[in-house]
VEXVOKOL-431794 format. One record per residue: x, y, z of N, C-alpha, C in turn; residue in one letter. Coordinates in steps of 0.001 Angstrom, whole numbers, padded with zeros to 6 digits, always signed. Last residue first. Layout:
<nodes>
XYZXYZXYZa ...
</nodes>
This chain:
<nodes>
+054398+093794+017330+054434+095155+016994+053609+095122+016053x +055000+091490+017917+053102+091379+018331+053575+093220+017674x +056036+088861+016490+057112+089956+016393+054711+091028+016759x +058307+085598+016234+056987+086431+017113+057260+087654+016968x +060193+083945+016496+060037+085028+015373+058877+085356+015344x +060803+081454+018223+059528+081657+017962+059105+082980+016717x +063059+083008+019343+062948+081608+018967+061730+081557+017884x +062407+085505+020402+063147+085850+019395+062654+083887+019023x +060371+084953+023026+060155+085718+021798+060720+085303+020419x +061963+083795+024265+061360+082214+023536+060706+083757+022349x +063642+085528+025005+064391+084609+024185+063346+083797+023652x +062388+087208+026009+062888+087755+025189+063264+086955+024494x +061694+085538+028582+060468+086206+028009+061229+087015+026535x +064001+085602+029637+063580+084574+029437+062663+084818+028054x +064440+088404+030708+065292+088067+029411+065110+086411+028970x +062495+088582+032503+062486+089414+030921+063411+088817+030276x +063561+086764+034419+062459+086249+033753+061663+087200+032416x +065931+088121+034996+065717+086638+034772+064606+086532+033475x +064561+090310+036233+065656+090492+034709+065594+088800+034560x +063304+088998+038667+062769+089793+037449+063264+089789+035835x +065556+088224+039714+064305+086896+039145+063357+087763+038087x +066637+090462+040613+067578+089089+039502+066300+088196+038930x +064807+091293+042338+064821+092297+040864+065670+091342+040061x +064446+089442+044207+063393+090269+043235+064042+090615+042429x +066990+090190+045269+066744+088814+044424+065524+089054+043601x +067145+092718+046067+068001+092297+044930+067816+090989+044522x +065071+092612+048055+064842+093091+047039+065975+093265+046289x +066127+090434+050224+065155+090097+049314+065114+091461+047893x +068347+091924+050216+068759+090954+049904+067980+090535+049044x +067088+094327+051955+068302+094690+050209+068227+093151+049860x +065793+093212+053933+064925+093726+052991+066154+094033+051708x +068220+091958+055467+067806+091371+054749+066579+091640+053600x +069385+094870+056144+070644+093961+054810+069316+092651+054827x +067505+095309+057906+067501+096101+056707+068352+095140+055371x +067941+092983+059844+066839+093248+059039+066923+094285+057832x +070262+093912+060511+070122+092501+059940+068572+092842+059245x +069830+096026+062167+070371+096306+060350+070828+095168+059929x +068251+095868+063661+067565+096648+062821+068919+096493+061792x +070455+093917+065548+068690+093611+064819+068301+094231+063768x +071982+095964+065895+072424+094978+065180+071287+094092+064655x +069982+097825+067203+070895+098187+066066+071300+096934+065519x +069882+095242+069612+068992+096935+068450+069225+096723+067927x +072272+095378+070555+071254+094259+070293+070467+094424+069243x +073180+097652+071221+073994+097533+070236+072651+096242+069827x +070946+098267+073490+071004+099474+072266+071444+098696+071149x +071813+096387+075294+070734+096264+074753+070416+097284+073275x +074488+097089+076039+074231+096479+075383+073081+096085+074275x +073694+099297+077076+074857+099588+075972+074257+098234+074959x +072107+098413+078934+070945+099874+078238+072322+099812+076701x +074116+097265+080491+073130+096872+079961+072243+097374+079279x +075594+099116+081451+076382+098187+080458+075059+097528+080167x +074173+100983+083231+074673+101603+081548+075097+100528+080802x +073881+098935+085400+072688+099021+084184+072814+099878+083283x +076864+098620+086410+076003+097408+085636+074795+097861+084587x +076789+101454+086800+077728+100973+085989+076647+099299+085407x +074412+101265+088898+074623+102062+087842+075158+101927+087128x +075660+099233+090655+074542+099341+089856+074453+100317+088730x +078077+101095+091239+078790+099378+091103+076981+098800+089972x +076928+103077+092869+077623+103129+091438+077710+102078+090688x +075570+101525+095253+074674+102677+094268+075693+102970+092559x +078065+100492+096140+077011+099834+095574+075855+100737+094791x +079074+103085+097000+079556+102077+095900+078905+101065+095147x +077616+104068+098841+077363+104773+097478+078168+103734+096600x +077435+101767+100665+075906+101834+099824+076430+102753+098844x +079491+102378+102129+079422+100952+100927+078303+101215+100301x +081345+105692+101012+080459+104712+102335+079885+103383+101128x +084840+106563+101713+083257+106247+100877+082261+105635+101245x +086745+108958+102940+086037+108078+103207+085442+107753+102131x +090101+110361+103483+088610+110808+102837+088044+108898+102675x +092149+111763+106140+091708+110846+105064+090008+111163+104617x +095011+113426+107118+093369+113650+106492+093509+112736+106044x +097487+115032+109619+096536+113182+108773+095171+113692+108699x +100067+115809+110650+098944+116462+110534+098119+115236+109593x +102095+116396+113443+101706+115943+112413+100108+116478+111823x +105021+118462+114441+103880+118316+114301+103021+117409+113080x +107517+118874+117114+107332+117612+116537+105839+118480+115542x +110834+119588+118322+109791+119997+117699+108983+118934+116725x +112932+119225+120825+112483+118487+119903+111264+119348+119135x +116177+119782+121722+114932+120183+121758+114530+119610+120803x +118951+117462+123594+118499+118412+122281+116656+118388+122484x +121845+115994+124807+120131+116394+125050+120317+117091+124146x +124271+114075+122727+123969+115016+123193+122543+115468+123354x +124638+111718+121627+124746+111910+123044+124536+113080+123341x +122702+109897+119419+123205+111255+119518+123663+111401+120962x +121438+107857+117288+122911+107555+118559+123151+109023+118661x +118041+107711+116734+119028+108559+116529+120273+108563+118032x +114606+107746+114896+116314+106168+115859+117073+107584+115523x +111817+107683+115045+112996+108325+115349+113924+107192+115439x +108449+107261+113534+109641+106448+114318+110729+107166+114118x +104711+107530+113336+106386+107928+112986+107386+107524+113912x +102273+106186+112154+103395+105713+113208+104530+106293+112537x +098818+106703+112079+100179+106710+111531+101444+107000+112252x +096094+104178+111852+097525+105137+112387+098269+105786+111614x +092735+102797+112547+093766+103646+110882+095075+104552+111982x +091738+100159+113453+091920+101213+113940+092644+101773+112376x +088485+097783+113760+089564+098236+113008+090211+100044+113217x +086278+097887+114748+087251+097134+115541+088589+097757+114806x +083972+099154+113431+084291+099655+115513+085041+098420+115668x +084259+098352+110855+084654+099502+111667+084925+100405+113178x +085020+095842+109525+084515+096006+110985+085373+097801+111391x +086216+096168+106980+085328+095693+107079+084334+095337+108501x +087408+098603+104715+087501+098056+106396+086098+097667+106741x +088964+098849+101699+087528+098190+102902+087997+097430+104056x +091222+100266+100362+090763+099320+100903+089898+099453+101872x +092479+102403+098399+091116+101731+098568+090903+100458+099003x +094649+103824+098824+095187+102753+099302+094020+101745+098441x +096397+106255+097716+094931+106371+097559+094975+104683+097242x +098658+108703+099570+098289+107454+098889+096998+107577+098925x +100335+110928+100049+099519+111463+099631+099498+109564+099036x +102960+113821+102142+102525+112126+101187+100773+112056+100927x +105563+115290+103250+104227+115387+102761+103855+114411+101627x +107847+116144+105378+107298+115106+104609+106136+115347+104341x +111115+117518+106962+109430+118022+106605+108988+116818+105341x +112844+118378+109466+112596+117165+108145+111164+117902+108133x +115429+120689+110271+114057+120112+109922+113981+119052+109337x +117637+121900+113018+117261+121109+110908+116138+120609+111221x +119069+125380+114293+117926+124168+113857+118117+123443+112567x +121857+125621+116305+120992+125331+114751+120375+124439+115113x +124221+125237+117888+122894+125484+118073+121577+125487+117140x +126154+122691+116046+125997+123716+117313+124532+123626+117633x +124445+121917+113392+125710+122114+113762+125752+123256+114703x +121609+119235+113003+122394+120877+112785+124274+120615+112474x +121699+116213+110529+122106+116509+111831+122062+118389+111708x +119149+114841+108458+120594+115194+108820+120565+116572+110052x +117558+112058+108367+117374+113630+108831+118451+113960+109186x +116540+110113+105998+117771+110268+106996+116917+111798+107269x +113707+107962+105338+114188+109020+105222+115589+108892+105830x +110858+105456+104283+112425+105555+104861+112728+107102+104655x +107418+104734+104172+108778+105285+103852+109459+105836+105066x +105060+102810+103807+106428+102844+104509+107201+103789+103892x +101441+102313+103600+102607+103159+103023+103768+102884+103946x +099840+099923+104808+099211+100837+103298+100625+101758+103068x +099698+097602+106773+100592+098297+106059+100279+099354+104678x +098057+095893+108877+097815+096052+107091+098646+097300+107187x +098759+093741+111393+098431+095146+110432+098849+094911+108911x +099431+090896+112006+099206+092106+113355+099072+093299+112675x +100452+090036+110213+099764+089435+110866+098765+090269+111755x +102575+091744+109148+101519+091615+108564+100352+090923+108861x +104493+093976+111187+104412+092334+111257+102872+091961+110731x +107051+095641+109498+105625+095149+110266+105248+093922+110075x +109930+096306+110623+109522+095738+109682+108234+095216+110165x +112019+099488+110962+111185+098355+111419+110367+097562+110642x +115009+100838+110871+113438+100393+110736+113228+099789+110974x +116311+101421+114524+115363+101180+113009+116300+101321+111641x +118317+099200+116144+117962+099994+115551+117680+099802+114467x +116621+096929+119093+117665+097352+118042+117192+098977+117159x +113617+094827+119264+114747+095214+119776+115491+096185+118728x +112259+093282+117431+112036+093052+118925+112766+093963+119383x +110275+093512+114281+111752+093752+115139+111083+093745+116492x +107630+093331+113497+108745+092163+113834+109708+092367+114476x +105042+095525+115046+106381+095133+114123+107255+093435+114666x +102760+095530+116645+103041+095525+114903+104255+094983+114405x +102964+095710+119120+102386+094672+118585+102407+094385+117654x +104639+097829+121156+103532+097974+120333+102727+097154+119707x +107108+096424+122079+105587+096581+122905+104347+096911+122280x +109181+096426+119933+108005+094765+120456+106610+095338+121696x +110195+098445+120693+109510+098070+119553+108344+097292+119664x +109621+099720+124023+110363+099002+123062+109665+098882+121892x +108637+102963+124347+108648+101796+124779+109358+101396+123655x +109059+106156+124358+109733+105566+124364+110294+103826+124499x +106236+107806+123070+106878+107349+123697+108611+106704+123026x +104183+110893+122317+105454+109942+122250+105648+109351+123296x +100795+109376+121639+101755+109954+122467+103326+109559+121875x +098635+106606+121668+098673+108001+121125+099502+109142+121358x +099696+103311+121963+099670+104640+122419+099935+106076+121573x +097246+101669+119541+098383+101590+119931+098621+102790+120731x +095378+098968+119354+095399+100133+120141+096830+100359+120568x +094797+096447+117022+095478+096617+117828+094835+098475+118419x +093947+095968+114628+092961+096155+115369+093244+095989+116993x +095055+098196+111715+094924+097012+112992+093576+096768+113912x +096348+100148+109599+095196+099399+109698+095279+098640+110495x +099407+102780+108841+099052+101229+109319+097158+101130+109565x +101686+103925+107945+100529+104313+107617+099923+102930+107920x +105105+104996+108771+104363+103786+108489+102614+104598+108274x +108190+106342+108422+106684+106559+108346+105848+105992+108209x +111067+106402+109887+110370+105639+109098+109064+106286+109555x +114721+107873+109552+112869+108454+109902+111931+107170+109277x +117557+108481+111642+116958+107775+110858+115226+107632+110986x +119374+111092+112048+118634+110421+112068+118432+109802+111052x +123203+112449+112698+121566+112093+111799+120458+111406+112161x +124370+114218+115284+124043+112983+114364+122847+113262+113306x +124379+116382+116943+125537+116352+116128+125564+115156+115258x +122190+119036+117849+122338+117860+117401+123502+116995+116644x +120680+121358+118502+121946+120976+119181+122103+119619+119206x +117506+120944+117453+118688+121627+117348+119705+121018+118777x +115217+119714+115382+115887+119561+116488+116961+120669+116491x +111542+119100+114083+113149+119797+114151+113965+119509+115372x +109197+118160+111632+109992+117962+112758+111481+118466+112858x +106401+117403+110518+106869+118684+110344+107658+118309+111662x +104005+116240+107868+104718+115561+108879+106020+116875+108920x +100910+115102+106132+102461+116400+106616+102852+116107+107832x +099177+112817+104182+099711+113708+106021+100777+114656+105683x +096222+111622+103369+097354+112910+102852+097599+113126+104355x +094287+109418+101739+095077+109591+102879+096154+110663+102770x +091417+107378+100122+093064+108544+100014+093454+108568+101395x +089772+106235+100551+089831+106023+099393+091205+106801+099247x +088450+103031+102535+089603+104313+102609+089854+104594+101267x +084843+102040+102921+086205+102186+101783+087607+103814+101965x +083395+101039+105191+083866+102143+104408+084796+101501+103513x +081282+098828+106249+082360+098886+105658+082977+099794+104792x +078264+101523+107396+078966+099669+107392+079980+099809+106164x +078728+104340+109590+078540+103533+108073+079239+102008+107692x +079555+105712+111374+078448+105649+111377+077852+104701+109943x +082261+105054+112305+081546+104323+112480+079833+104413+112575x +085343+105877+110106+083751+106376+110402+083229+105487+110494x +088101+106309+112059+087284+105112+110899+085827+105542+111275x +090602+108559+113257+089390+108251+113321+088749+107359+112155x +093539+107964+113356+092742+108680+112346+091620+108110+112329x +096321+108519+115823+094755+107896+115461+094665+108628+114382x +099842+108423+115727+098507+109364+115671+097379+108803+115034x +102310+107645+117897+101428+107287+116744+099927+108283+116750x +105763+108012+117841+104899+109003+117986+103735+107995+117106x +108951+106839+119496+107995+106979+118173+106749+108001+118638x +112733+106584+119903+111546+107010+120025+110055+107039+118882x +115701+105489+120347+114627+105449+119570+113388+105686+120339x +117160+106647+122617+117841+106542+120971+116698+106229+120051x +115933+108842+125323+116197+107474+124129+116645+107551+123110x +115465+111279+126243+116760+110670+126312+117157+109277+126202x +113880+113622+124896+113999+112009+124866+115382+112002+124838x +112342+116716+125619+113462+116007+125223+113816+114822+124968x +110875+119356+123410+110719+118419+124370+112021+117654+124452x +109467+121621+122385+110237+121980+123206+110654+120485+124480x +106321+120867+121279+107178+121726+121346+108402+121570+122354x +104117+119264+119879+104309+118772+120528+106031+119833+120454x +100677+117992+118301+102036+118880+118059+102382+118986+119258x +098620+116084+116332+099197+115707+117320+100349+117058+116927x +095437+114645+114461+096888+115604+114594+097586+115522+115551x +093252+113402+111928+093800+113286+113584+095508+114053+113418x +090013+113164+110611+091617+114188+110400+091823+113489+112059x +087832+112161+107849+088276+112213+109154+089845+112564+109154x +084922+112351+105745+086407+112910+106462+086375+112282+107303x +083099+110502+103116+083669+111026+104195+084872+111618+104537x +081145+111288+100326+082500+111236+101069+082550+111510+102232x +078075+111476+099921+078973+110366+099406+080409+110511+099629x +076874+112843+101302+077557+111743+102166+078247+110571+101310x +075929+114725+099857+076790+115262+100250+077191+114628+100984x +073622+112789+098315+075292+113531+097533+075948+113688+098795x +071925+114010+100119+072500+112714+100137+073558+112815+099162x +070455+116083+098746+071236+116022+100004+072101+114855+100331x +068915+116989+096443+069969+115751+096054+071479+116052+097703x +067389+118558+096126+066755+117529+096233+067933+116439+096582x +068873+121340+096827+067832+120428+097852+067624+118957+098052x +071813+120519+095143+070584+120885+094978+069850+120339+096751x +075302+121335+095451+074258+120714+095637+073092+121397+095554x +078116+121482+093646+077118+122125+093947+076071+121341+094538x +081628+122118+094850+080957+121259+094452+078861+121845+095048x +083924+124150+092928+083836+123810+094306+082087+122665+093968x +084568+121264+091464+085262+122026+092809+085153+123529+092711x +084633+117720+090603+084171+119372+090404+084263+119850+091292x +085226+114936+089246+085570+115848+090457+085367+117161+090101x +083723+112721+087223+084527+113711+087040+084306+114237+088525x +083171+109053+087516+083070+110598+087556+083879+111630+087682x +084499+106158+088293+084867+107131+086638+083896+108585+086197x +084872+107097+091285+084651+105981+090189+084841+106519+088785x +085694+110097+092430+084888+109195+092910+084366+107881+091223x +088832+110936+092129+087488+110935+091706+086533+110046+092139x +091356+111716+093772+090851+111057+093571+089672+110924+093196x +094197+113334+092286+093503+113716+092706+092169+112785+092369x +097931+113118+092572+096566+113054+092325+095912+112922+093112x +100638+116018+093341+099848+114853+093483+098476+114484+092395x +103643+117166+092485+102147+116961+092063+101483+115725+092442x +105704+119592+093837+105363+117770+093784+103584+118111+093342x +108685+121322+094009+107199+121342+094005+106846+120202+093604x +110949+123447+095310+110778+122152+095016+109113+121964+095236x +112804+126417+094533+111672+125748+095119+111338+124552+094336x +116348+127887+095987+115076+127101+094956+114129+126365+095139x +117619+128527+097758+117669+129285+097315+116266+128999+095915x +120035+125871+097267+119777+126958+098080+119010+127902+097599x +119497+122781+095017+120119+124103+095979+119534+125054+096528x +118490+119534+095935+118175+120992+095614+118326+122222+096338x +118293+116899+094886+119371+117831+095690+118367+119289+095420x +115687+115139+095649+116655+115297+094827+117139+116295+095441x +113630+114020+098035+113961+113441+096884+115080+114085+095494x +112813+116130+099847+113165+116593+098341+112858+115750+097466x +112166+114276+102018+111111+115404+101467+111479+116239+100434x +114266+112627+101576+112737+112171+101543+111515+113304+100982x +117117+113741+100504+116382+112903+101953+115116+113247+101313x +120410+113423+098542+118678+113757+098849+117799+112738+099452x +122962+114446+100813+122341+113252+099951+121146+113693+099580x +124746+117531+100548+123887+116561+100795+123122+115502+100373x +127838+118775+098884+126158+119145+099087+125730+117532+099454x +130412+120387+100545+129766+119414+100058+128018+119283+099994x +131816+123527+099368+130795+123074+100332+130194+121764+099834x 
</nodes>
């Protein structure tokens, strides 16, 4: 039995019968530690806006496209109750099947920033209708057009074909931590654009579901840290200032009192010699 290339959501072969497991990270808010489950006091309510959510999904059963390329884009809401967020992560699952399929596909996953509006739905329009990409025409991928979006993740996949009536899946699960500031939040949109290309002549059922969390920061808690960090480096500094004061001063009380005590012995063993010269003897 020939075994298969490894596609996207393995990344390596893996036989029948065995489980494939991926470790992500896990984003801390600045050089604080992440605690879980997380405690709040009364006094300290505002903590609990130092992250935002937002989730957008889309599922979609039993459908058909009788295009060769098709896409799907799914909003992810930009919190517009707060001036210039910071995107600090982004985690989707991405869950799709077909059956009675006798080709492969080809899967691109874009994770895009614009300030374009793109359709929330599958469709079937041309490339070039959407506004992002460079390609005009043809088969994927597609290459964005950096003018027209900020690009935070691309990945490529194949989705290999059933046989007969059989179902195949692709299944993807990703996980970037982009941190970039969106700096007009009621203009700037967050997507994520999945794209199909597939020469199959044969109709086939489609099973589609996505799923997109991102986690937010708002600019005042950064600036609330971005201070904090400045005034530990200054309380550091000022400490070492200290210390390096107080023990210039100590190495200079040893200094003076080792010259005292040389001018001392100095001046006994002065006091010894005009003694002995002189055969002075006061015993």
């Amino acid at each position: 039995m020939p075994i298969s290339p490894p596609t996207l959501e393995s990344r390596a072969v893996v036989p029948s019968g065995q489980t494939y497991a991926r470790t992500y990270p896990v984003h801390a808010i600045w050089d604080r530690n992440l605690t879980y489950p997380p405690s709040y006091d009364k006094a300290d309510d505002h903590d609990r806006d130092e992250l935002l959510y937002s989730y957008g999904s889309f599922a979609k059963d039993s459908f058909i496209i009788s295009n060769y390329n098709w896409r799907l884009c799914v909003g992810v809401p930009v919190p517009s109750n707060c001036n210039n967020p910071m995107l600090l992560a982004l985690n989707y699952m991405i869950k799709y099947a077909t059956n009675c399929n006798t080709e492969n596909s080809v899967i691109q996953t874009d994770v895009l920033l614009t300030t374009k509006t793109l359709p929330e739905d599958v469709v079937t329009v041309n490339i070039a209708d959407l506004g992002v990409y460079k390609n005009k025409s043809g088969y994927g991928p597609y290459m964005v057009d950096h003018e027209a979006a900020l690009c935070l993740s691309s990945t490529i996949a194949i989705k290999f074909a059933g046989k007969g009536r059989n179902w195949s899946y692709f299944v993807d699960n990703q996980q970037i931590t982009p941190k970039v500031r969106v700096a007009n939040s009621n203009v700037a949109k967050l997507y994520l654009v999945f794209h199909v290309s597939q020469y199959d002549p044969n109709t086939q059922f489609r099973n589609v579901s996505l799923e997109v969390s991102a986690a937010w920061q708002k600019e005042e808690v950064e600036k609330k840290a971005k201070e904090q960090a400045e005034r530990k480096v200054k309380e550091d500094r000022d400490k070492k200032e200290k210390k390096d004061a107080e023990k210039k001063a100590k190495w200079e009380e040893e200094r003076q009192a080792r010259a005292e005590e040389r001018q001392a012995r100095e001046e006994e063993r002065r006091a010894r010699e005009e003694e002995s010269e002189w055969g002075c003897d006061f015993r």
